[in-house]
C-alpha positions as CSV (number, residue, x, y, z in Angstrom):
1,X,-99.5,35.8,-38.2
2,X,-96.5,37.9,-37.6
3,X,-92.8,37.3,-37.6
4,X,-92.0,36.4,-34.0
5,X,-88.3,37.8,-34.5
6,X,-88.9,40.8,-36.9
7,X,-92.2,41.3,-37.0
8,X,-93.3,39.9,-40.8
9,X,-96.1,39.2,-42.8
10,X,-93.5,37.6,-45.7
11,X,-93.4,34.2,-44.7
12,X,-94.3,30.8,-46.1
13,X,-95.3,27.0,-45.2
14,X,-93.1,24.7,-46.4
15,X,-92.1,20.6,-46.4
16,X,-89.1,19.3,-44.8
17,X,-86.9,17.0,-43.7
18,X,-84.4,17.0,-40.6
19,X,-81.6,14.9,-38.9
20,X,-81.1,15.2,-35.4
21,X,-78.3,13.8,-33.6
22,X,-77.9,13.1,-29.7
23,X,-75.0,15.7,-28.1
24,X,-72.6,14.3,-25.9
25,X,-69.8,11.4,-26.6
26,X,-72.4,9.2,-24.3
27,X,-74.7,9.1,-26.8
28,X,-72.9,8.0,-29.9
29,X,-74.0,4.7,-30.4
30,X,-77.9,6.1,-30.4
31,X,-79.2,6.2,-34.0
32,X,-80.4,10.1,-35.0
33,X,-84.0,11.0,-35.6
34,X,-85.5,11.8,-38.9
35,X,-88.2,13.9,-38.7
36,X,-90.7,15.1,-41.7
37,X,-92.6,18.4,-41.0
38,X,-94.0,21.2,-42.2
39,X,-92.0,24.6,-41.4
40,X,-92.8,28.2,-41.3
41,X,-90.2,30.4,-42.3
42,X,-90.2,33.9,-42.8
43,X,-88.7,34.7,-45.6
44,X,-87.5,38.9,-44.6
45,X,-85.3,37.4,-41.8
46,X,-85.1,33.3,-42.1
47,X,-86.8,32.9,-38.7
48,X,-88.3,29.3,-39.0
49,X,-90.6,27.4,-36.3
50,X,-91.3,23.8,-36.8
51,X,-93.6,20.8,-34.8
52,X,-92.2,17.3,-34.2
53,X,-94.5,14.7,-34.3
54,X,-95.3,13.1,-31.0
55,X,-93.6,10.0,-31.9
56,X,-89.9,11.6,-32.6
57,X,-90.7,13.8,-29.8
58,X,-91.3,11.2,-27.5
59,X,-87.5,9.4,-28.5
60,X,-86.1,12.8,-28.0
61,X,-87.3,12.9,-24.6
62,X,-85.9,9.2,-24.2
63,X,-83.0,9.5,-25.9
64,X,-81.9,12.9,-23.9
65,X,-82.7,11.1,-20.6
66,X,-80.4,12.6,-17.8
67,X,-78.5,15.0,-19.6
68,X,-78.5,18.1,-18.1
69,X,-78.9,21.3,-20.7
70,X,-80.9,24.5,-20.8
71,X,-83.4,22.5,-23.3
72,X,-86.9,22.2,-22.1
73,X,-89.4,20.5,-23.4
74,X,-92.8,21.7,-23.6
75,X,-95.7,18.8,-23.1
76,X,-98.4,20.7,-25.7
77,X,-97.5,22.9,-28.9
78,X,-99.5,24.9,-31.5
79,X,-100.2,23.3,-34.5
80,X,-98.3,25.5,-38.0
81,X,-101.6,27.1,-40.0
Protein backbone atom coordinates (compact mmCIF):
# COMPACT_ATOMS: atom_id res chain seq x y z
CA UNK A 1 0.00 0.00 0.00
CA UNK A 2 0.98 3.48 -0.98
CA UNK A 3 1.87 6.64 0.95
CA UNK A 4 -1.31 8.45 1.53
CA UNK A 5 0.65 11.87 1.60
CA UNK A 6 3.46 11.27 -0.94
CA UNK A 7 2.65 8.48 -2.63
CA UNK A 8 5.43 5.66 -1.17
CA UNK A 9 6.11 2.27 -1.17
CA UNK A 10 9.15 3.00 1.63
CA UNK A 11 7.33 2.46 4.62
CA UNK A 12 7.44 0.17 7.62
CA UNK A 13 5.23 -1.39 10.69
CA UNK A 14 6.41 -0.61 13.76
CA UNK A 15 5.64 -0.88 17.85
CA UNK A 16 4.73 2.01 19.90
CA UNK A 17 3.83 3.75 22.74
CA UNK A 18 1.73 7.11 23.09
CA UNK A 19 0.44 9.61 25.80
CA UNK A 20 -2.49 11.50 25.14
CA UNK A 21 -3.63 14.29 27.17
CA UNK A 22 -7.20 15.91 27.38
CA UNK A 23 -7.15 19.82 25.85
CA UNK A 24 -8.73 22.39 27.60
CA UNK A 25 -8.03 23.68 31.43
CA UNK A 26 -11.55 21.71 32.12
CA UNK A 27 -9.97 18.66 31.82
CA UNK A 28 -6.91 18.81 33.90
CA UNK A 29 -7.70 16.68 36.62
CA UNK A 30 -8.52 13.63 33.92
CA UNK A 31 -5.62 11.23 33.90
CA UNK A 32 -4.00 10.87 30.08
CA UNK A 33 -4.29 7.68 27.99
CA UNK A 34 -1.56 5.35 27.27
CA UNK A 35 -2.02 3.64 24.32
CA UNK A 36 0.25 0.64 22.79
CA UNK A 37 -0.08 0.11 18.91
CA UNK A 38 1.37 -0.72 16.08
CA UNK A 39 2.21 2.30 13.52
CA UNK A 40 2.79 2.59 9.84
CA UNK A 41 5.13 5.15 8.89
CA UNK A 42 6.56 5.96 5.85
CA UNK A 43 9.81 6.42 6.02
CA UNK A 44 10.30 9.04 2.47
CA UNK A 45 8.06 11.65 4.15
CA UNK A 46 7.33 10.52 8.12
CA UNK A 47 3.56 10.28 7.29
CA UNK A 48 2.37 7.73 10.15
CA UNK A 49 -1.27 6.21 10.63
CA UNK A 50 -1.97 4.43 13.79
CA UNK A 51 -5.36 2.34 15.46
CA UNK A 52 -6.42 2.78 19.03
CA UNK A 53 -7.79 -0.06 20.65
CA UNK A 54 -11.45 0.07 21.32
CA UNK A 55 -10.92 0.38 24.97
CA UNK A 56 -8.71 3.87 24.86
CA UNK A 57 -10.91 4.81 22.14
CA UNK A 58 -13.88 4.41 23.99
CA UNK A 59 -12.31 6.83 27.12
CA UNK A 60 -11.41 9.22 24.44
CA UNK A 61 -14.91 9.49 23.45
CA UNK A 62 -15.80 9.83 27.21
CA UNK A 63 -13.30 11.89 28.27
CA UNK A 64 -13.79 14.54 25.27
CA UNK A 65 -17.58 14.59 26.12
CA UNK A 66 -19.05 18.07 25.18
CA UNK A 67 -16.11 19.74 23.95
CA UNK A 68 -16.69 21.20 20.81
CA UNK A 69 -13.53 20.72 18.09
CA UNK A 70 -13.24 19.84 14.49
CA UNK A 71 -12.22 16.13 15.81
CA UNK A 72 -14.48 13.42 14.60
CA UNK A 73 -14.55 10.32 15.47
CA UNK A 74 -15.03 7.53 13.18
CA UNK A 75 -17.16 4.39 14.71
CA UNK A 76 -15.21 1.55 12.42
CA UNK A 77 -11.38 1.67 11.19
CA UNK A 78 -9.11 -0.47 8.98
CA UNK A 79 -6.97 -2.68 10.70
CA UNK A 80 -2.64 -1.74 9.83
CA UNK A 81 -1.40 -4.97 7.50
Amino acid sequence: MACKACSSENQANFSGELTVAFPGVQRLNLAPIYVCQKTLVCLDCGYTELVFPATELEKLRKGMKGYHSNVQFATEHSRLL
